[in-house]
N, C-alpha and C positions, 0 to 999 in steps of 0.2 A: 504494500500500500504506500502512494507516494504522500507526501504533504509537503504544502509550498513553504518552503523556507527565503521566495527571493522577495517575499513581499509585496507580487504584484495588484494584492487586492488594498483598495484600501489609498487614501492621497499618501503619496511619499515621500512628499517633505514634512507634511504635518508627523506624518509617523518618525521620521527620521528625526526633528525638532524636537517633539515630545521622551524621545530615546535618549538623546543624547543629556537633555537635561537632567532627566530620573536619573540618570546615571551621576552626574553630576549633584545631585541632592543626596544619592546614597554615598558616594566616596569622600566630596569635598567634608565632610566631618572625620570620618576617619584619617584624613590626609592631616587634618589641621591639630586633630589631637597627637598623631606621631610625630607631628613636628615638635608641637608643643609640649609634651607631655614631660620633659627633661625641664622646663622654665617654669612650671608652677604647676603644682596638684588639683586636680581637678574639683577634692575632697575638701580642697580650702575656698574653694570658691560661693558664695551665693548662689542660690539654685538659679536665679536669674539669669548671672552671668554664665553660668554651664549652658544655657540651652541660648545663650548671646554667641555665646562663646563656639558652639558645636554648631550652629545652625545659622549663624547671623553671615558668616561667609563673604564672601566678595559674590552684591551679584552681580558684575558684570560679566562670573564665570556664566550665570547663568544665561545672558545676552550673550555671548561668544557663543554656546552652544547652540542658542535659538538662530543664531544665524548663520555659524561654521557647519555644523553637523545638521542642520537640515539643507543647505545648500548641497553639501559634499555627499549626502545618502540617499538625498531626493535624486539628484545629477548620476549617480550611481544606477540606481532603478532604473533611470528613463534612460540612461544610456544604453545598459545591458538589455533593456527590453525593445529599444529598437536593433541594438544587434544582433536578437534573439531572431527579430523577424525576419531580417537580411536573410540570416541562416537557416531559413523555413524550417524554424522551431527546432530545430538541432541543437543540444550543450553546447556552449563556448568555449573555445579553445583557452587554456590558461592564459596566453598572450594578448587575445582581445579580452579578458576578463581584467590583466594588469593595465591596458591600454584604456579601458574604461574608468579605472581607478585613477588611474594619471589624471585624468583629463577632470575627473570631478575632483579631485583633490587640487586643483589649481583655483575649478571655481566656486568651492567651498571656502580657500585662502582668501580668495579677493571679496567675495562678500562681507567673511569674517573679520577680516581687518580691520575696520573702524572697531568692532568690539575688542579686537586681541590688543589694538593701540591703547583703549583707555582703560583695560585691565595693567598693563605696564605702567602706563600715567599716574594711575592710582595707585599702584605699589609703590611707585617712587617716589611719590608726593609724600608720602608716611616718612620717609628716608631724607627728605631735606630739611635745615633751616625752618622755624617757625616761619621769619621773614621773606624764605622764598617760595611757599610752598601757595600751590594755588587751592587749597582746602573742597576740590571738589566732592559734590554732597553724594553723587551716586554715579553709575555709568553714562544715564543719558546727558548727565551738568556736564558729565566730562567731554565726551562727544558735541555738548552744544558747543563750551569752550574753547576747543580745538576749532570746531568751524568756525566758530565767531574771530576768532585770535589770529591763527593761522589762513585761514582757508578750508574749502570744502577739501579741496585735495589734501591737505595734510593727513585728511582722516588713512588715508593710503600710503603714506609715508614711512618708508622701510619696509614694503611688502613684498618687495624681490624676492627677499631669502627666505619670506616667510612661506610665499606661493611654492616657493623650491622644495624646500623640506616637506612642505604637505602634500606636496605630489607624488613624493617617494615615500611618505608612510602612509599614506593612502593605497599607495598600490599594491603594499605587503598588505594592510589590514583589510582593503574591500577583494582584491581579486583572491586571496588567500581562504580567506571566510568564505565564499561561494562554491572554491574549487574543492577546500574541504570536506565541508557539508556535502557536494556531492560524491564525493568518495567514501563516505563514510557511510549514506543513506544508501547509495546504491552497489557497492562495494562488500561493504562492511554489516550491512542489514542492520545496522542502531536506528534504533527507536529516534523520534522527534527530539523530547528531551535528551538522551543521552549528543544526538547528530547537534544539535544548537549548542549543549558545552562544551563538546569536545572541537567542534569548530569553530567557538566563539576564543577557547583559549589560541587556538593553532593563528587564529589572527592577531591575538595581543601580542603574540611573540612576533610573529613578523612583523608588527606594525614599528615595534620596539628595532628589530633588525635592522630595519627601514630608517628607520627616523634616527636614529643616535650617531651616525657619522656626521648628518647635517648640524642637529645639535652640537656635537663635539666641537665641529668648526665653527657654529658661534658664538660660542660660550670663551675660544682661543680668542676668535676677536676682539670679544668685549671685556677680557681681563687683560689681554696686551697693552703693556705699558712700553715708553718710548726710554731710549738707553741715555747718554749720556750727552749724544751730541742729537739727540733731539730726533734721533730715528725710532719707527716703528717696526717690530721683528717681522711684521708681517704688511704687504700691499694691498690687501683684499682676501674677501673670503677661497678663490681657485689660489691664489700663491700659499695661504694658510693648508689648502688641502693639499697642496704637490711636495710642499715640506713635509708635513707630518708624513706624508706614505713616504719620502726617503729616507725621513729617518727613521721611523720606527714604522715603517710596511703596513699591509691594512688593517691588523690585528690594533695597532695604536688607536683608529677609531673609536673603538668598541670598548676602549679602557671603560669602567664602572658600569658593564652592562647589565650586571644583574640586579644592579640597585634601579635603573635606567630603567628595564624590566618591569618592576615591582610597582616602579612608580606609572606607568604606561598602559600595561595591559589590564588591571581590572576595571579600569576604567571602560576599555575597547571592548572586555565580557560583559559588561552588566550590560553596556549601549547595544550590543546585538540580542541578549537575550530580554531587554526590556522590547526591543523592536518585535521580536517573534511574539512577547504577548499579548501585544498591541495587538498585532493582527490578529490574533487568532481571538483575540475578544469582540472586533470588528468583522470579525465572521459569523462567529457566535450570534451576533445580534442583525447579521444580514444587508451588515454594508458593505 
């Protein structure tokens, strides 16, 4: 017996929206208490503040998702289902299934982008000067501000590297998740539930694969500091990545991967297996 695992029932982005933020409301607590949990006990806190504290969160994660990950899962769906058609209904070859990932993972970046700008905005605004700090009150003051201050374009500002990297863990986490699941459903004879976890994990790992080289190079960027006569060790992000592979080969990438890992993929599990219940409760009821 087959069951749809590609989501075509059902609007795509609204499901892929609603996915990624449930995801984002079950982890961003647990993310924030393993951070936290070394700086002050939970046990000394007012109940108030425990559930300020566990649940108050940044939401512009939660606008980032509403607009990164429904853009990038919706883009997903309607890609792979018109390649589906192309190939009169024929499985997808894993190449058009990563090719599909690409291509929505670029325009999941560029949507998401005004949200990812003022989730950074607002972290770093905690991090200056009383007198420097422009005290915005939530995501969209941030967003207005930027426009207002800057320009509308600014809202896109620095998205090059960011469209880059989400293209490549895009295409480990959507083309990987689909070709799983069918290997596993029709291969393997797993049930629904077992086919949805065991492929929802095979995607966090690759999405992790995917994404932490990009990562690694801009994190090298952004701690690069200039020597003594005023040079930077590095000219850009490709000079940063043709140095590290000389000196330390591809393996250098991937330094801290399993923390990289940890921090990556269960966010990528819950966002697929909230998506499958979505649907399947939108079945349920005959939409």
């Amino acid at each position: 017996m087959r069951f749809d695992l590609d989501l075509r029932s059902g609007p795509p982005f609204v499901n892929g929206g609603a996915s990624g933020m449930l995801a984002t409301c079950v982890i961003q607590p647990i993310d924030m208490i393993k951070v936290h949990h070394n700086v002050q006990s939970l046990d000394e806190c007012e109940s108030n503040e425990v559930i300020h504290f566990v649940f108050g969160g940044d939401r512009s994660n939660l606008l980032r998702q509403a607009t990164y990950t429904t853009a990038r899962l919706g883009s997903f769906k309607m890609l792979t289902a018109k390649a589906s058609e192309a190939n009169d209904g024929k499985p997808l070859p894993l190449y058009q299934k990563a090719l599909c990932g690409l291509t929505a993972g670029a325009i999941g970046a560029c949507v998401g982008s005004p949200a990812d700008l003022a989730l950074i905005r607002m972290q770093a605004d905690n991090t200056l000067p009383l007198a420097q700090r422009r005290n915005y009150t939530n995501a969209f003051h941030a967003l207005y501000r930027i426009s207002a201050d800057e320009g509308v374009l600014a809202l896109w500002k620095g998205c090059g590297p960011t469209v880059v990297r989400a293209m490549a863990l895009n295409t480990g986490m959507l083309a990987s998740y689909d070709q799983s699941a069918d290997y596993m459903r029709d291969n393997l004879g797993l049930g629904e539930t077992s086919t949805v976890v065991g492929a929802s994990a095979v995607s966090g790992f690759c999405a992790a694969a995917c994404g932490l080289p990009f990562d690694f190079v801009k994190t090298q960027i952004q701690k690069m500091q200039p020597d003594a006569q005023g040079k930077y060790p590095y000219t850009g992000s490709l000079d940063c990545a043709m140095q590290t592979l000389k000196s330390g080969g591809p393996l250098k990438f991937y330094t801290g991967f399993p923390v990289y890992c940890v921090r990556i993929a269960p966010h990528v599990m819950m966002t697929w297996i909230f998506l499958n219940q979505i649907t399947k409760f939108q079945k349920n009821i005959g939409m």
